[in-house]
N, CA, C and O atoms as a GROMACS GRO file, in nm:
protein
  268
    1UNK      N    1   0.085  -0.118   0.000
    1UNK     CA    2   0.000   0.000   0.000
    1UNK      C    3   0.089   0.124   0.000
    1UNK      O    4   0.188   0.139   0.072
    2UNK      N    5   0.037   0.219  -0.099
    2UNK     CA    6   0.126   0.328  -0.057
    2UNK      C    7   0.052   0.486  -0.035
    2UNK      O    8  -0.048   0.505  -0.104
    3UNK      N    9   0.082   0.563   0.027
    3UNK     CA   10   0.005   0.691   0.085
    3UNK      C   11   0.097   0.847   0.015
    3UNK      O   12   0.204   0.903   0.038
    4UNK      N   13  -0.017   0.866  -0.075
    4UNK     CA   14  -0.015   1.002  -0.132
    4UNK      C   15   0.011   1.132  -0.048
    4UNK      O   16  -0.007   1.132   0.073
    5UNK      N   17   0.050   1.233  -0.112
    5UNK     CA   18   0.056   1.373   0.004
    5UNK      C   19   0.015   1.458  -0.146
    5UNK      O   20   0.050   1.416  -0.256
    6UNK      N   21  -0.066   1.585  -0.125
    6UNK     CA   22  -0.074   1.670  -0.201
    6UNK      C   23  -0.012   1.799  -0.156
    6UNK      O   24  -0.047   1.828  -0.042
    7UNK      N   25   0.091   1.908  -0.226
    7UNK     CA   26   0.112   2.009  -0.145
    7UNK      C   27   0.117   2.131  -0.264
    7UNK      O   28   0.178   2.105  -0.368
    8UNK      N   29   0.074   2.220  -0.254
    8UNK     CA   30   0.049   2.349  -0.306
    8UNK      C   31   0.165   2.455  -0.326
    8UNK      O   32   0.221   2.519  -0.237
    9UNK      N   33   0.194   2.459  -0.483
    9UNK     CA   34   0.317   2.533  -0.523
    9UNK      C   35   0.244   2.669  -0.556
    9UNK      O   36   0.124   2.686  -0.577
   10UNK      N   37   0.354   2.764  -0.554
   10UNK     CA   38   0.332   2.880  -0.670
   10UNK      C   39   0.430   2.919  -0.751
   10UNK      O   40   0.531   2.969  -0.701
   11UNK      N   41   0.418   2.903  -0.896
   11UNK     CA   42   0.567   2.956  -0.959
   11UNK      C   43   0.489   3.017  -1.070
   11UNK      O   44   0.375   2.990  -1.109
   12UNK      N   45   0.603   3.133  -1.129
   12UNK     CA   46   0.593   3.203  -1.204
   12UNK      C   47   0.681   3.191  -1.334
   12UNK      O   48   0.772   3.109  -1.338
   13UNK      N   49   0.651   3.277  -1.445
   13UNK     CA   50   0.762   3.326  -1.516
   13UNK      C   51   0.694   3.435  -1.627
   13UNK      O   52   0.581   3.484  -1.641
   14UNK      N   53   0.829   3.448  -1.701
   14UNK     CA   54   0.770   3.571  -1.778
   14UNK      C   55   0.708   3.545  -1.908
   14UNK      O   56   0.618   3.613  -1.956
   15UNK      N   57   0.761   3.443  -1.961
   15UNK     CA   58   0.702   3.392  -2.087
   15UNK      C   59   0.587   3.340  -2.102
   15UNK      O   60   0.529   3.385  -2.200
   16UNK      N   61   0.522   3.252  -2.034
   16UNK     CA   62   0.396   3.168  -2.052
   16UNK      C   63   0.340   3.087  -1.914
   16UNK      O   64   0.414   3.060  -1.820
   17UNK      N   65   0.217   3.057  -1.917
   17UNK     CA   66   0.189   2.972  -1.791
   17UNK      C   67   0.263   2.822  -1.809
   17UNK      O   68   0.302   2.747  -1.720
   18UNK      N   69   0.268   2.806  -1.940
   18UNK     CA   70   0.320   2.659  -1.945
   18UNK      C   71   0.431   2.661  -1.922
   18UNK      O   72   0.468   2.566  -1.852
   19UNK      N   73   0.530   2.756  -1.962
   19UNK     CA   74   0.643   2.779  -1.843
   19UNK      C   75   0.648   2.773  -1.727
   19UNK      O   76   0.719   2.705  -1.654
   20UNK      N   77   0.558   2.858  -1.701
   20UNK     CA   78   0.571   2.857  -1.488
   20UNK      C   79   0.544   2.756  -1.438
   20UNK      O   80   0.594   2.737  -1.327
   21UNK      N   81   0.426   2.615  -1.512
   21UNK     CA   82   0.406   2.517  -1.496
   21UNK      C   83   0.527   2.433  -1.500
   21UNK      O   84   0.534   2.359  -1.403
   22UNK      N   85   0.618   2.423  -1.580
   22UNK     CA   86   0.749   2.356  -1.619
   22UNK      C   87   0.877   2.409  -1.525
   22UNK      O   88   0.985   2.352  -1.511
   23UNK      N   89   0.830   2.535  -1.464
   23UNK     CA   90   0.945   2.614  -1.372
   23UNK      C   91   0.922   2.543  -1.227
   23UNK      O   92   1.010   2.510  -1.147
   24UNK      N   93   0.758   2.527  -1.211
   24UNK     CA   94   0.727   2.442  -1.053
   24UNK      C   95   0.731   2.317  -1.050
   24UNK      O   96   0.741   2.261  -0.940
   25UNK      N   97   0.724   2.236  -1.180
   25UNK     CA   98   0.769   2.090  -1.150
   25UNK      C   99   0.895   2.090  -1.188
   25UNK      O  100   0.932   1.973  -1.184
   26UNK      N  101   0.975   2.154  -1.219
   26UNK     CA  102   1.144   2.136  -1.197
   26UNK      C  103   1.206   2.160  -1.088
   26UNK      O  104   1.296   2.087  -1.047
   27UNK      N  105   1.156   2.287  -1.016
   27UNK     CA  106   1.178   2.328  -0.909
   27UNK      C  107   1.126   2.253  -0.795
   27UNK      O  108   1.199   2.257  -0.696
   28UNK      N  109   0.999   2.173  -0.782
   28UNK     CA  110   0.924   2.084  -0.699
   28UNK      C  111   1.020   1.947  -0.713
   28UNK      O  112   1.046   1.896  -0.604
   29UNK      N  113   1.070   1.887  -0.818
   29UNK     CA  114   1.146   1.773  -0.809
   29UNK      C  115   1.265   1.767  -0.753
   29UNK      O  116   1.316   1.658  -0.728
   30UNK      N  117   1.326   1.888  -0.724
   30UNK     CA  118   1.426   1.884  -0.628
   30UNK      C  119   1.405   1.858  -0.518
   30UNK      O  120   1.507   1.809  -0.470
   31UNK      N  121   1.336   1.864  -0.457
   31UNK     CA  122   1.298   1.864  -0.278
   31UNK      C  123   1.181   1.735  -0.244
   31UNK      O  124   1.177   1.650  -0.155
   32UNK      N  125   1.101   1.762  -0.346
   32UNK     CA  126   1.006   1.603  -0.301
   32UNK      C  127   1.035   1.526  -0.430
   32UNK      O  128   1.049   1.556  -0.549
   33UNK      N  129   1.037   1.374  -0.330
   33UNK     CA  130   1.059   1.282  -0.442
   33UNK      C  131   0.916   1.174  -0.444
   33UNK      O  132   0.831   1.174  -0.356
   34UNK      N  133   0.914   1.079  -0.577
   34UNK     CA  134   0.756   1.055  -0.637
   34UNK      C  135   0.682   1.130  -0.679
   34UNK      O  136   0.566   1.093  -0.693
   35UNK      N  137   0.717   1.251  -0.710
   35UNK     CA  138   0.595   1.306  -0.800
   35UNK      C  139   0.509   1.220  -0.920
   35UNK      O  140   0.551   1.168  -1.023
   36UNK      N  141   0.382   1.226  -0.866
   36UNK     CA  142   0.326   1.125  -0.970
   36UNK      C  143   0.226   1.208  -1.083
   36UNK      O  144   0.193   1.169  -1.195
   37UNK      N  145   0.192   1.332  -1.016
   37UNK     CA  146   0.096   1.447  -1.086
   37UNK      C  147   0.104   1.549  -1.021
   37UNK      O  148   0.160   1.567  -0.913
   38UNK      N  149   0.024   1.649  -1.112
   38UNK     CA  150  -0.004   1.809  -1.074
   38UNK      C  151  -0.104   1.849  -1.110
   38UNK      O  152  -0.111   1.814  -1.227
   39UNK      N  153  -0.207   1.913  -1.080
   39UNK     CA  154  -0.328   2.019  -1.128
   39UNK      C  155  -0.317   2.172  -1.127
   39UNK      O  156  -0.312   2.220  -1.014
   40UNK      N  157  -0.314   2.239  -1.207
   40UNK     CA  158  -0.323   2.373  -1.227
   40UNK      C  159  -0.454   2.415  -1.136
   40UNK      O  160  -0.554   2.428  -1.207
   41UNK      N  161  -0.480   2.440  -0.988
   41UNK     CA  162  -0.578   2.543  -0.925
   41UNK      C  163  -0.623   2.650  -0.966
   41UNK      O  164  -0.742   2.680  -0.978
   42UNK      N  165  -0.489   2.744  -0.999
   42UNK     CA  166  -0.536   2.914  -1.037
   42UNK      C  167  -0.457   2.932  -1.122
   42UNK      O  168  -0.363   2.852  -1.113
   43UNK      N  169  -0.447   3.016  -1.224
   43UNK     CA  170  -0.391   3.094  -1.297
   43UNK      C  171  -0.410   3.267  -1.310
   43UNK      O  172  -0.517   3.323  -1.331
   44UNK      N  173  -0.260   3.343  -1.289
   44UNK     CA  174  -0.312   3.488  -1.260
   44UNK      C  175  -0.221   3.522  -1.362
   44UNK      O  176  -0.170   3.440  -1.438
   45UNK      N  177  -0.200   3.651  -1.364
   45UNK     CA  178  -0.103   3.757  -1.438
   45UNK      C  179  -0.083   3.893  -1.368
   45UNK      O  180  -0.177   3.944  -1.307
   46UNK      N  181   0.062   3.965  -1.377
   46UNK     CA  182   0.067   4.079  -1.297
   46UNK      C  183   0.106   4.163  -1.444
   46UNK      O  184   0.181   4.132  -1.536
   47UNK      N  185   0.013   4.292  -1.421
   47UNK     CA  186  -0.022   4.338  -1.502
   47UNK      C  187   0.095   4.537  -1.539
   47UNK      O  188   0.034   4.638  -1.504
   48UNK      N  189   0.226   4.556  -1.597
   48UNK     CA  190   0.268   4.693  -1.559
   48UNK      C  191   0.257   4.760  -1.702
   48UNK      O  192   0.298   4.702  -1.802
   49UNK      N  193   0.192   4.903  -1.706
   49UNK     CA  194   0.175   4.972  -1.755
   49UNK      C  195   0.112   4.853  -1.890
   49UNK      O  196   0.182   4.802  -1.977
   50UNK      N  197  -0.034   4.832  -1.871
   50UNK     CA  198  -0.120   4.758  -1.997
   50UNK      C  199  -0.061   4.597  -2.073
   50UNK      O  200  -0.117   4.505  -2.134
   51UNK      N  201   0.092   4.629  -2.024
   51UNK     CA  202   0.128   4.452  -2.076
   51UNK      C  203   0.144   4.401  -1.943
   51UNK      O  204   0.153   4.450  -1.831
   52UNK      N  205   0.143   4.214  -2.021
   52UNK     CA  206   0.133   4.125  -1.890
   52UNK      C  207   0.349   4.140  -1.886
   52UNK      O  208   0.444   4.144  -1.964
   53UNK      N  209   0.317   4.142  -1.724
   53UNK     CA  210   0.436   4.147  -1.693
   53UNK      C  211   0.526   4.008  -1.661
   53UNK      O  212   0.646   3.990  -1.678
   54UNK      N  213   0.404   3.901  -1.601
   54UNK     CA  214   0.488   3.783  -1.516
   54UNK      C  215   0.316   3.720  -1.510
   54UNK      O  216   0.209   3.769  -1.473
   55UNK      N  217   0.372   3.534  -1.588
   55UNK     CA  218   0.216   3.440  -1.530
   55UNK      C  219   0.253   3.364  -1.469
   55UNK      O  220   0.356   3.297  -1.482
   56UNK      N  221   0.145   3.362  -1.361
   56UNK     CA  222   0.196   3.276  -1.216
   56UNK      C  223   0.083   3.177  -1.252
   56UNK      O  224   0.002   3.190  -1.344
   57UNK      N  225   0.093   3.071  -1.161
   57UNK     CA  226   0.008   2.963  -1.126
   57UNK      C  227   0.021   2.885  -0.981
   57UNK      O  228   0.115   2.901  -0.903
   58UNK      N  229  -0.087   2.800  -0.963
   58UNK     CA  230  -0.055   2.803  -0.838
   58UNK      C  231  -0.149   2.602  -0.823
   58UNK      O  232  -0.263   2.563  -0.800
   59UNK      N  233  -0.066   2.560  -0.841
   59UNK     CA  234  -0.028   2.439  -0.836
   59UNK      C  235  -0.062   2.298  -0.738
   59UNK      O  236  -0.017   2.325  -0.627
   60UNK      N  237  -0.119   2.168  -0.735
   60UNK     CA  238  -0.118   2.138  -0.652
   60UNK      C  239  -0.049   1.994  -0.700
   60UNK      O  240  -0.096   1.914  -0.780
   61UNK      N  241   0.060   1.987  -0.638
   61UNK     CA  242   0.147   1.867  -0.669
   61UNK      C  243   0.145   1.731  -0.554
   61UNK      O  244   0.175   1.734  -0.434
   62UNK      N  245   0.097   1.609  -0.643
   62UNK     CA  246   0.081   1.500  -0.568
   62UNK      C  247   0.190   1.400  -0.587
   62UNK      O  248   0.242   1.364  -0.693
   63UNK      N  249   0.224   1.350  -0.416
   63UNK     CA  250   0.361   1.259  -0.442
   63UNK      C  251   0.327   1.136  -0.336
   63UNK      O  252   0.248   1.132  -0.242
   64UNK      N  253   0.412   1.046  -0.386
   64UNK     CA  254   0.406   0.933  -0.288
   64UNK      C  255   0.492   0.954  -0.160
   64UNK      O  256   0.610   0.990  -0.170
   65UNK      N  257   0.452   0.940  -0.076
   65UNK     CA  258   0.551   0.947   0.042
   65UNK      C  259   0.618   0.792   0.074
   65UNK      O  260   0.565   0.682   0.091
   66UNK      N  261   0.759   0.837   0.074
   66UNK     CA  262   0.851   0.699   0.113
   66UNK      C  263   0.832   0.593   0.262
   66UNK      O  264   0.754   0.625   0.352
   67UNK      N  265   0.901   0.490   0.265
   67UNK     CA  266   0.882   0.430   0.334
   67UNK      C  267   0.821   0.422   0.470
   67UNK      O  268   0.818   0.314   0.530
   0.00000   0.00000   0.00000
């Protein structure tokens, strides 16, 4: 039997959400191990002078917990 954990990222970047998506599971695989999935929760944008500046997302990454 094995027991899941879900835990809640936020990463950003400047180019695209599918970036920031690709920036938090690179950055998430360093520190927890088994990542088996992720769901996109939210998606925002910070907005300076009429262009998008930076798209964030905010993540919920599911892993197996070890022994």
């Amino acid at each position: 039997m094995s027991v899941a954990k879900v835990t809640e990222i936020i990463s950003s970047s400047s180019k695209s959400f599918d970036d920031a998506v690709e920036n938090g599971i690179k950055r998430a695989s360093k520190t927890l191990k088994g990542i088996t999935g992720a769901w996109v929760a939210d998606q925002k944008v910070t907005v300076k002078d009429g262009k998008i500046q930076e798209y964030r997302v905010v993540m919920k990454v599911t892993f197996i917990l070890e022994g």
